[in-house]
N, C-alpha and C positions, 0 to 999 in steps of 0.2 A: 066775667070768667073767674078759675078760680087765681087763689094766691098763689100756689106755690106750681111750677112745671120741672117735669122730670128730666132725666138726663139725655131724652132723645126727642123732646121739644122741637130742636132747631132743625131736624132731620124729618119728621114727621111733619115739620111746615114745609118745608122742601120739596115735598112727596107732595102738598097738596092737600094738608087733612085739614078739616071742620071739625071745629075743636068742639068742647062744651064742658061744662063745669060738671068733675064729679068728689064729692065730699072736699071741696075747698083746693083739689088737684085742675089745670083747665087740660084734659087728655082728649086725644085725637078720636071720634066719633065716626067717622069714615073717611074716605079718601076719594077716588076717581068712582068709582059705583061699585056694588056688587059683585059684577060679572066679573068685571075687573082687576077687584079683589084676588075671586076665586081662583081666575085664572093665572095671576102674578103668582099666589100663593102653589097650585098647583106643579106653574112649573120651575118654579125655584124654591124658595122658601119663605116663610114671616117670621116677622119679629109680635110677641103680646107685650108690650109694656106695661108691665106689674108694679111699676115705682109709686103709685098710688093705694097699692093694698096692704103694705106692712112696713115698722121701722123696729128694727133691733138694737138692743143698746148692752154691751157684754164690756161687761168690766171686771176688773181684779189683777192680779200679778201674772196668770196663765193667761187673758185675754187673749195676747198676739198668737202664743203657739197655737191657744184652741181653734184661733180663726185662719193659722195657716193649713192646720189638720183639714178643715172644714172646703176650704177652696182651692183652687185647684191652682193659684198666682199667690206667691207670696205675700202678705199682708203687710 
């Protein structure tokens, strides 16, 4: 699998997921089946775990304010 796992890892093993290795991430591949999927998704909501497609790195002296501008929680 891969090296590094994201921050909803231990929640996604909980849930049941089959993991697989993508670019060196090990992220959840699916869960109970499709239908399954569909229908938890449908009548409530999901979560995409994107912690494997990008990392930002913002420095300088404005840093903090830019990134409080930017979200919506303090930084």
């Amino acid at each position: 699998m891969g090296e590094r796992l994201s921050p909803l890892h231990r929640i996604h093993g909980s849930a049941g997921a089959d993991f697989t290795d993508f670019g060196g991430w090990t992220m959840p591949v699916a869960f109970d089946g499709i239908k399954d999927e569909h229908l938890a998704v449908r009548g409530s909501a999901g979560i995409f775990d994107v912690s494997h497609m990008s990392e930002v790195t913002v420095e300088g002296p404005d840093s903090e304010a830019v990134l409080d501008r930017l979200t919506t929680n303090d930084v």
